[in-house]
C-alpha positions as CSV (number, residue, x, y, z in Angstrom):
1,X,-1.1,-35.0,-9.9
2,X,2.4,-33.4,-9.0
3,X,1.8,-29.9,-10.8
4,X,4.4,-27.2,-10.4
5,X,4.5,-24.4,-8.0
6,X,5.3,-20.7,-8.9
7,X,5.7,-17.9,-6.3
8,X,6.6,-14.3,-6.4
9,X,6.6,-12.0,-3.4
10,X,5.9,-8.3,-3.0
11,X,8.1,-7.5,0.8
12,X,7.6,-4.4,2.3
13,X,10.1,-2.9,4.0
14,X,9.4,-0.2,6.5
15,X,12.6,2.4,6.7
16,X,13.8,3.1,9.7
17,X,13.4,6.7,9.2
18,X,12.3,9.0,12.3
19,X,9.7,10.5,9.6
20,X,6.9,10.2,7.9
21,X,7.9,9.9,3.8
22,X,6.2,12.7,2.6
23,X,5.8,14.7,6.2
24,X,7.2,15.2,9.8
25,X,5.2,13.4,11.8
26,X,7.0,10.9,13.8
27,X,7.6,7.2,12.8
28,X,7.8,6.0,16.7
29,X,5.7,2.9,17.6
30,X,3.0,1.9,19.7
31,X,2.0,5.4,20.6
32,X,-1.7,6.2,21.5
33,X,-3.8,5.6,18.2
34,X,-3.9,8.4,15.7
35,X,-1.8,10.7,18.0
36,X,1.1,10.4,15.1
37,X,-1.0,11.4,12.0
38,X,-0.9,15.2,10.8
39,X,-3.1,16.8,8.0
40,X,-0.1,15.9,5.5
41,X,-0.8,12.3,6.4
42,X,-4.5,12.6,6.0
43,X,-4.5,14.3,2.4
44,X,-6.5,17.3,3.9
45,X,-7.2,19.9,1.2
46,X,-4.6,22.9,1.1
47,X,-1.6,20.6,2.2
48,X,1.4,19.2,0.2
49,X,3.9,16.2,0.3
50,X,7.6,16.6,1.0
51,X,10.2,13.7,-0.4
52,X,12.1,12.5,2.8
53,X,15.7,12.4,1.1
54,X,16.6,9.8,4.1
55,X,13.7,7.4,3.0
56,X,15.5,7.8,-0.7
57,X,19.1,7.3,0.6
58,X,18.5,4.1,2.2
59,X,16.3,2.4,-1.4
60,X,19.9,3.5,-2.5
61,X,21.4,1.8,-0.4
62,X,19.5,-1.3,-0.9
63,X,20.6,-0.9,-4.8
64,X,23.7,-1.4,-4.3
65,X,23.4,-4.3,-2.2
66,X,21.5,-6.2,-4.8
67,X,23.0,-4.9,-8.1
68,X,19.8,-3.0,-8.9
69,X,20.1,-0.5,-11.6
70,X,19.3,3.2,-9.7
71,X,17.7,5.2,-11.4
72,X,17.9,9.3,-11.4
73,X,14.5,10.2,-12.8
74,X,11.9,9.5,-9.8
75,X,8.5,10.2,-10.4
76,X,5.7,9.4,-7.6
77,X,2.0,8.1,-8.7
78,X,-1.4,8.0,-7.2
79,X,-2.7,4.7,-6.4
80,X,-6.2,5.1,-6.3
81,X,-8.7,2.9,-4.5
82,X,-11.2,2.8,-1.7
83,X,-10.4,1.3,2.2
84,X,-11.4,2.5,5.1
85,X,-7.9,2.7,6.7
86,X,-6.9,5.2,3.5
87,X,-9.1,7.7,4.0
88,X,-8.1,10.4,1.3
89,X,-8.9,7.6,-1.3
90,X,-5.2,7.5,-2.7
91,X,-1.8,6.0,-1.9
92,X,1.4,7.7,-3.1
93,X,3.4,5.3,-4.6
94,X,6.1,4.6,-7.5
95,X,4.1,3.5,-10.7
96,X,6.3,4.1,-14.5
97,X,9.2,5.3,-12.8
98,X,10.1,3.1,-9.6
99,X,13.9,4.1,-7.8
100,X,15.5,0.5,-8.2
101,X,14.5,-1.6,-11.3
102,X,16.1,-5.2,-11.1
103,X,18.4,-7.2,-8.6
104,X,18.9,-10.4,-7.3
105,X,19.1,-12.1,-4.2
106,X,21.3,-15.0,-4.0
107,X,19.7,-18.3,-1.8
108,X,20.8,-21.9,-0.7
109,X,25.0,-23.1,-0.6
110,X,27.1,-25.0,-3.0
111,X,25.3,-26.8,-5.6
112,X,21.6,-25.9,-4.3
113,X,22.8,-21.8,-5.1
114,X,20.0,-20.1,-6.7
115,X,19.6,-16.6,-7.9
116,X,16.0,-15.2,-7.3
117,X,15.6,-12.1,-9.5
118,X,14.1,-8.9,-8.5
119,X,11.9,-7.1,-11.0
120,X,11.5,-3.6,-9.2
121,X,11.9,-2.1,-5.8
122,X,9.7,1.4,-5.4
123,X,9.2,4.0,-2.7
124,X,5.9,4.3,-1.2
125,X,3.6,5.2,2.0
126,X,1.8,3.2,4.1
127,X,-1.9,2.8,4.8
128,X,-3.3,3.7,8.2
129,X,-4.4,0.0,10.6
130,X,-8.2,-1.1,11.5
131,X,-8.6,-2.1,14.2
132,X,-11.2,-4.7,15.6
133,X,-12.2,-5.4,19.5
134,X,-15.0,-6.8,21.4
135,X,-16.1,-2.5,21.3
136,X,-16.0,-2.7,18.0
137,X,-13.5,-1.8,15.1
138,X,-11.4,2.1,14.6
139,X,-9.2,3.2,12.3
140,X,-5.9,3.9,13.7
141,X,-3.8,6.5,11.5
142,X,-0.6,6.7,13.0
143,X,1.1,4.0,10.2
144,X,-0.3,6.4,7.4
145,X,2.6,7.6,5.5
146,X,5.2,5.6,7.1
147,X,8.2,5.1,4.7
148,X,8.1,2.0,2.8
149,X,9.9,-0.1,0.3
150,X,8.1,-2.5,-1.8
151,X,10.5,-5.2,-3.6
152,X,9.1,-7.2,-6.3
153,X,10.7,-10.2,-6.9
154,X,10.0,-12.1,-10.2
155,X,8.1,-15.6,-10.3
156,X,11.4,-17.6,-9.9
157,X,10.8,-19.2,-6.6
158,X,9.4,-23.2,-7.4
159,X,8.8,-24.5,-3.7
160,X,7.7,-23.1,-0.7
161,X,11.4,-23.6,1.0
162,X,12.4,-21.3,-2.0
163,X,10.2,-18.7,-0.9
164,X,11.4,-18.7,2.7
165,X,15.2,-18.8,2.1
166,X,14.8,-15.3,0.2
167,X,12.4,-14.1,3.2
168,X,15.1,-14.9,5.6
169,X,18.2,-13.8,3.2
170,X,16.0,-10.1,2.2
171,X,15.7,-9.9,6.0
172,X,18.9,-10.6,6.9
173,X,20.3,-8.1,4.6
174,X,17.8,-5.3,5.3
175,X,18.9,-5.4,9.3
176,X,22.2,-5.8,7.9
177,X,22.3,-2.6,6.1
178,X,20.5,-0.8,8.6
179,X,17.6,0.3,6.3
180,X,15.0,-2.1,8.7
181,X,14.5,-2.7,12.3
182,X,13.2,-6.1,10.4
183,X,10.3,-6.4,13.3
184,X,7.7,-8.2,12.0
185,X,5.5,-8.1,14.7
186,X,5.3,-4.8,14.3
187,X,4.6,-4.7,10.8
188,X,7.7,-3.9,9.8
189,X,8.9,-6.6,7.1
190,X,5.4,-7.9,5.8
191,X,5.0,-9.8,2.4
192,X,2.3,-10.3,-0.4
193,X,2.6,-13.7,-1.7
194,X,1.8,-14.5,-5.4
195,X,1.4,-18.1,-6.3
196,X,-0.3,-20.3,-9.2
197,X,0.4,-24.1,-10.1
198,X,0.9,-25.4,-13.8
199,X,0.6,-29.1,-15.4
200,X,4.6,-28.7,-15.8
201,X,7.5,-26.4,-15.6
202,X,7.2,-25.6,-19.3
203,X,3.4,-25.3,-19.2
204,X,2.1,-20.9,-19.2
205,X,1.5,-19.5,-15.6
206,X,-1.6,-20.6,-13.8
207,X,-4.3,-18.3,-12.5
208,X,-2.5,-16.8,-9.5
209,X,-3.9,-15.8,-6.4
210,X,-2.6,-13.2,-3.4
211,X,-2.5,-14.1,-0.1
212,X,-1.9,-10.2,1.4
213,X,-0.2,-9.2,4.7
214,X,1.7,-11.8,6.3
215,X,4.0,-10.8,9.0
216,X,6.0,-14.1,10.3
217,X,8.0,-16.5,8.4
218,X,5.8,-19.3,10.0
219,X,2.2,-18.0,9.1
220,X,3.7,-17.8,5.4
221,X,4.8,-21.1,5.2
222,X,1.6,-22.4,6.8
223,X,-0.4,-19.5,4.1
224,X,1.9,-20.9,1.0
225,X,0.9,-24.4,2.1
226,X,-2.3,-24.4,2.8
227,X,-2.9,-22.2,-0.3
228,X,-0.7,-24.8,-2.5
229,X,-3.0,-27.6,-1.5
230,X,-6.5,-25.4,-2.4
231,X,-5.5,-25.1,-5.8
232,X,-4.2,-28.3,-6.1
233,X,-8.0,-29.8,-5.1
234,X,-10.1,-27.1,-7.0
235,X,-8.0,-28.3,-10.3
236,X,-8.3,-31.9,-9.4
237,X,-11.8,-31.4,-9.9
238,X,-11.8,-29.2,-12.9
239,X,-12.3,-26.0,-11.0
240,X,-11.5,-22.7,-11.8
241,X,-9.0,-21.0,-9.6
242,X,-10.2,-17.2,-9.1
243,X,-7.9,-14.2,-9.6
244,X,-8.3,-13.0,-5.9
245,X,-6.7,-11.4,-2.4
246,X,-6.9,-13.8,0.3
247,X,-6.2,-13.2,3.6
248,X,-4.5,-15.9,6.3
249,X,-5.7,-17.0,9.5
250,X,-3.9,-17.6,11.9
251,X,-6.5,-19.8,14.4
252,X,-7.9,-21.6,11.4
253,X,-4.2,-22.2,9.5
254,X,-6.4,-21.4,6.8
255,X,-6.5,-18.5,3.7
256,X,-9.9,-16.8,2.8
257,X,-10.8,-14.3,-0.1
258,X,-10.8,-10.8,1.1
259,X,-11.2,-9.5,-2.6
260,X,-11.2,-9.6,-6.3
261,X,-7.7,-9.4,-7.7
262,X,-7.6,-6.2,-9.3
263,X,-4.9,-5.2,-12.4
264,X,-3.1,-1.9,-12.6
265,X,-5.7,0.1,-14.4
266,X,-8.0,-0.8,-11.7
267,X,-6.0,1.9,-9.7
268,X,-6.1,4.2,-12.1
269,X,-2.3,5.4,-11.8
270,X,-1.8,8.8,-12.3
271,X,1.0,11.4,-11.7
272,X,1.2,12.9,-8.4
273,X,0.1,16.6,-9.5
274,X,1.6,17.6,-5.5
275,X,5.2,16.4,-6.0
276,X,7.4,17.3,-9.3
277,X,10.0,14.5,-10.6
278,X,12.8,14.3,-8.2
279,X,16.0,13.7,-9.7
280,X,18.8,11.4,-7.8
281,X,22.1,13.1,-9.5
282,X,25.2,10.5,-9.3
283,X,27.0,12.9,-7.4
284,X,24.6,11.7,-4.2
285,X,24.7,8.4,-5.4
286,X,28.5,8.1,-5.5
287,X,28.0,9.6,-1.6
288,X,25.7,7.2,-0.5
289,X,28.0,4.3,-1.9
290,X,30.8,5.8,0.5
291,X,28.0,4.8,3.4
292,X,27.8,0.9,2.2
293,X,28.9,-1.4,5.0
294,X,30.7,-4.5,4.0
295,X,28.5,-6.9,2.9
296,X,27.8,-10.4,4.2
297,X,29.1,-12.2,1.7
298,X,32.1,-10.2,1.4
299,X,32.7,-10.5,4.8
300,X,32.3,-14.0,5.1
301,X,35.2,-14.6,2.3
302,X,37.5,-12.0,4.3
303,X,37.2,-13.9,7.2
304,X,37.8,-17.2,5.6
305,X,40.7,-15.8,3.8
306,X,42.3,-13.2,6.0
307,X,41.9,-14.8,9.5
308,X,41.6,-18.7,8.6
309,X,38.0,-18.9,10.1
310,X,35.9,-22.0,9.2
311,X,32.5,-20.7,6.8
312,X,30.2,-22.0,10.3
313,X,32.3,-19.2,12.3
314,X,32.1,-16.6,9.5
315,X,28.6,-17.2,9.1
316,X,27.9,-16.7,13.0
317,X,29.8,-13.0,12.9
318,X,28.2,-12.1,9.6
319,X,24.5,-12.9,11.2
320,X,24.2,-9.7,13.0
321,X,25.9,-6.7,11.8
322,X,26.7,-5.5,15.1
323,X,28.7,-8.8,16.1
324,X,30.4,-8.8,12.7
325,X,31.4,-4.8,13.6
326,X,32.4,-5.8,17.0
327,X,34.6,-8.7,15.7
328,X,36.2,-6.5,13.3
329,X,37.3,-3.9,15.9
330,X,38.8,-6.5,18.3
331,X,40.9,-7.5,15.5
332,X,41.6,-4.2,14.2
333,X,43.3,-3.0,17.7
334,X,47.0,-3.0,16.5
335,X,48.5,-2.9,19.9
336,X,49.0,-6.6,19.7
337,X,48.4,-9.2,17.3
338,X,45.2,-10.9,18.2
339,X,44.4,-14.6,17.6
340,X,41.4,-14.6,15.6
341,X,40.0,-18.3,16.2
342,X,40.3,-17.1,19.5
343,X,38.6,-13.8,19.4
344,X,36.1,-15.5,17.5
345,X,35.2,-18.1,19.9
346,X,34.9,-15.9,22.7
347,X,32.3,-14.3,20.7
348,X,30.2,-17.4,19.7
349,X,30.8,-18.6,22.6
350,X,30.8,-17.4,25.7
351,X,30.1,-13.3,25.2
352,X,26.8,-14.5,23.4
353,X,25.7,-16.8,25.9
354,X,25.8,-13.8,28.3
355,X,23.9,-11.6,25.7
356,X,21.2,-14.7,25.3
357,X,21.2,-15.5,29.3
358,X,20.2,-11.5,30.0
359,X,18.1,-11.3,26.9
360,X,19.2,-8.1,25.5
361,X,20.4,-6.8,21.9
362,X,24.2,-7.8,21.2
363,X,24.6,-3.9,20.8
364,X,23.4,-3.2,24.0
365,X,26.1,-5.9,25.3
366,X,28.3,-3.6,28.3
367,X,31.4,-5.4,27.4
368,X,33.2,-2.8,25.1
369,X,35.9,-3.2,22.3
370,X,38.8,-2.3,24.3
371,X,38.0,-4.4,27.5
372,X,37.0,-7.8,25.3
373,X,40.8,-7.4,23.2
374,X,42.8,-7.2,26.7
375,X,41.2,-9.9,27.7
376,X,41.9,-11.7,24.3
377,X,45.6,-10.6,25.1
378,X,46.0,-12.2,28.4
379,X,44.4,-15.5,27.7
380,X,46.7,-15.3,24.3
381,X,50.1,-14.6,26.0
382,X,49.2,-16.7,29.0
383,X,48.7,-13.9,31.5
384,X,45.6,-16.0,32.5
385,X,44.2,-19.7,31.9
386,X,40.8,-19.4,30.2
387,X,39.0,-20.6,33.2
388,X,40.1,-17.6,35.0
389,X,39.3,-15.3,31.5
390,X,35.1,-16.7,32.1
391,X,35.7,-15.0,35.5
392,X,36.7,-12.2,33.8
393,X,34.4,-11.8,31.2
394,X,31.8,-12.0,33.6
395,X,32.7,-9.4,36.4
396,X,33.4,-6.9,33.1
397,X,29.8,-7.8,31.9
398,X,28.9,-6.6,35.9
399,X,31.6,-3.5,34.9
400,X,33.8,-4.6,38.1
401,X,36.6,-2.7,36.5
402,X,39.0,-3.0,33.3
403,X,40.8,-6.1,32.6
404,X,43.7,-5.6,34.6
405,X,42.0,-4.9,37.7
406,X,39.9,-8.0,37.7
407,X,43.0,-9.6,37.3
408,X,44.9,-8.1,40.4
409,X,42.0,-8.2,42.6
410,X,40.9,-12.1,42.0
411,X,44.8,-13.2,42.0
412,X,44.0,-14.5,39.0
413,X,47.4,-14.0,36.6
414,X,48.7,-17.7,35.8
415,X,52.4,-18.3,37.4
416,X,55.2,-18.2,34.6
417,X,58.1,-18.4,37.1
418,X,60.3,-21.3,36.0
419,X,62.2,-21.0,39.5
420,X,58.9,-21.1,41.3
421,X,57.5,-23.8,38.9
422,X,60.5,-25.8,39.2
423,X,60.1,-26.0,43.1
424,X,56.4,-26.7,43.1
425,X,56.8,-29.9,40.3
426,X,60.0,-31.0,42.4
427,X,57.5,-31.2,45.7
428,X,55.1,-33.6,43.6
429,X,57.8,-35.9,42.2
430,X,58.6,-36.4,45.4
431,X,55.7,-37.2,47.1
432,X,54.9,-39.6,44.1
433,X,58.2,-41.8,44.3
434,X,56.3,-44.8,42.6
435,X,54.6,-43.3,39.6
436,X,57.7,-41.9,38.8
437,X,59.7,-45.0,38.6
438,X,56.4,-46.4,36.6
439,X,56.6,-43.4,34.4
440,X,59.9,-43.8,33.6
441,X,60.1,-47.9,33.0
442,X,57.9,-46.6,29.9
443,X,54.3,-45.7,31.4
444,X,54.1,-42.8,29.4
445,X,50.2,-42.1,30.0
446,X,51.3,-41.3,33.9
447,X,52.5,-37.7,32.5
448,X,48.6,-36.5,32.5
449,X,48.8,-37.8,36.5
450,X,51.6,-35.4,37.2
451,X,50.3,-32.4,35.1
452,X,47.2,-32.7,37.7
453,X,49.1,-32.9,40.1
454,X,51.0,-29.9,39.6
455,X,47.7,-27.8,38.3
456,X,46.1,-28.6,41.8
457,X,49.8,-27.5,43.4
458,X,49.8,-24.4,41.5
459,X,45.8,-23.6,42.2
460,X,45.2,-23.7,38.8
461,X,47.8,-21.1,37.9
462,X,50.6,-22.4,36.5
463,X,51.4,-21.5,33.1
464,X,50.3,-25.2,31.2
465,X,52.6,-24.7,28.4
466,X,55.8,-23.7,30.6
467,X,54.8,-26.7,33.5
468,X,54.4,-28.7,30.7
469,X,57.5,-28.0,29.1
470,X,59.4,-28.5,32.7
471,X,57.7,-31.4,33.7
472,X,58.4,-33.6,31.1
473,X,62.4,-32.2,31.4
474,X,62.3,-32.9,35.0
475,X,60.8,-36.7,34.9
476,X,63.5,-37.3,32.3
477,X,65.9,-36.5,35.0
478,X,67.2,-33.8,33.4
């Protein structure tokens, strides 16, 4: 039987904050276990939570992004329940009176565009890690209280495609905004997937079941398939699917039950007594609105619109923020008006395959604003052929010197002379008496023989629009 497939996901985003979200320990990774876990952290008797504004700032941010309603009343909630990696019994989280309520994400392109609402996004802190080796298992502590963001979506994904377009477009716009390092290895962008089959799309909600803590877009497409085919067998024979948490493994490509499902009074929500209700004035909201980059989709118009792009180019710049940032300061440079199919190009092209052939972060790319526009210029104006501007871009990737330099010192500067041009294309007419009279009894495909020609005269430096131009003048007899 074909039954329908509903799925909602819980993300969690960890901030990129350099604190803790109610202390000051440090939010570094990979530091020695539970060397990054102070008594704030740990819920020790006699200490007390502090709101980490930054942690706030950037949920704002996130708002904004996805047309989430903000809201100024803030109250914090203890979630209660027992596991060992949460050892004072509690979480602090967002329960009545979450920071974001609503928002969508928008997936897929032309006529496959979907909008995947967002019920709630809320502020909370992370558990601490257990860990398990051939020594036996530990708790380490040091994730305890790391900032998070939880975004609820609503049940309106229907296939598991669904499900990882949003994970790839909330990703995308997390990094974007600079809110996430978006590492999942690390933990950093993690999900809890919700899903439950019905007889039809107009049939109630099936029983759904939670398949906790995935952390790669491939284990939850493997998790949301596997789980999609459990349920479909257990109904098949008139089973009962179980409300449950299910964990996914990754040697077995299989999910498990790691719990009973439990509701919201199982937690036993109640106000944090330790932190009063913080209120988000629109006075700081209206600031952090002044932070907002421009966003993808914005971007991606503005480049289609302002500098002729095609959407596959747009869509390259927009991927990372930092390439999009970079693009937009080569063309902002007002010395000279830059061509921006070219500038683009040179990005796609070849300044990425130098970032992807060194395997480093585009930001961490040496070639600078400044440097990559002159060397836009020269290839524009025909200082240089763009054979020579590859040798350039590389000896500034090996910081050789500034544009100009590389130029002088590798001879490189194309020859616009029409004195010296006419000289050099007289030479090869004249060593080729035979395909010129060809050429000229109506051979006209013998014009690309004497453009080579007068390329390999001139080294490769001729100016091709000017020898061009000359050429064909000359042949003419004129």
């Amino acid at each position: 039987m074909n039954r329908c497939i509903v799925i909602g996901l819980e993300v969690h985003v960890q901030l990129s904050c350099n604190t803790k979200i109610f202390s000051g320990s440090s939010t570094n990774f990979g530091a020695a276990p539970n060397s990054q876990a102070c008594e704030i952290d740990l819920g020790l008797p006699g200490t007390l939570p502090n709101i980490n504004v930054e942690a706030m700032n950037k949920a704002i941010m996130f708002g904004f992004a996805t047309k989430s309603k903000i809201n100024e009343r803030n109250v914090f909630a203890r979630k209660n329940y027992f596991y060992p990696d949460l050892p004072k019994g509690y979480q602090i989280t967002q329960h009545h009176a979450p920071i974001l309520v609503g928002g969508e994400i928008e997936i897929g392109e032309g006529e496959n565009k979907q909008i995947i609402r967002i019920h709630h996004s809320h502020l909370e802190e992370d558990a601490g890690k257990s860990l398990h080796g051939a020594d036996g298992a530990g708790i380490d502590l040091n994730r305890a209280g790391q900032p998070l963001l939880e975004i609820v979506s609503m049940p309106d994904m229907f296939s598991v495609e669904d499900a990882i377009s949003y994970l790839k477009k909330l990703h995308h716009l997390v990094t974007y905004l600079g809110i996430c390092d978006g590492n999942m290895q690390e933990g950093s962008f993690r999900c809890d997937a919700n899903i439950s089959l019905r007889d039809n799309a107009s049939a109630p909600f099936g029983t759904r079941v939670e398949i906790k803590n995935l952390n790669s877009f491939k284990f939850i497409e493997k998790a949301l398939k596997f789980e999609i085919k459990r349920q479909n067998a257990l109904l098949d024979k008139n089973e009962e699917i179980i409300q449950e948490t299910r964990l996914y493994h990754e040697e077995t490509e299989q999910t498990r039950s790691m719990r009973k499902k439990e509701d919201s009074h199982d937690y036993r929500y109640f106000p944090e007594p330790d932190l009063p209700t913080i209120m988000v004035n629109q006075e700081h909201i209206d600031e952090i609105k002044k932070r907002m980059p421009m966003l993808p989709a914005e971007r991606i118009m503005k480049y289609c619109q302002q500098w002729g792009l095609s959407d596959y180019d747009a869509n390259v710049l927009v991927s990372v923020r930092e390439i999009a940032d970079f693009f937009d300061q080569v063309m902002d440079d007002h010395s000279r008006k830059l061509n921006a199919k070219l500038v683009a190009n040179w990005i796609i092209g070849q300044l990425l395959s130098l970032v992807n052939k060194h395997q480093i972060l585009f930001a961490n790319s040496p070639i600078g604003v400044k440097d990559f526009a002159d060397l836009m210029r020269a290839m524009d104006s025909n200082e240089i052929s763009q054979s020579a501007g590859k040798l350039v871009l590389e000896q500034l990737w090996e910081k050789v010197g500034n544009v100009p330099e590389i130029i002088k010192q590798n001879n490189l500067a194309q020859v616009s002379d029409e004195t010296a041009l006419r000289e050099m294309i007289q030479a090869v007419i004249d060593d080729h008496p035979t395909q010129l009279e060809e050429y000229r009894s109506g051979k006209d495909k013998l014009f690309g023989f004497f453009v080579g020609k007068a390329m390999a005269a001139s080294k490769g430096k001729a100016n091709p629009s000017i020898l061009n131009e000359i050429l064909k003048s000359m042949l003419s007899g004129n």
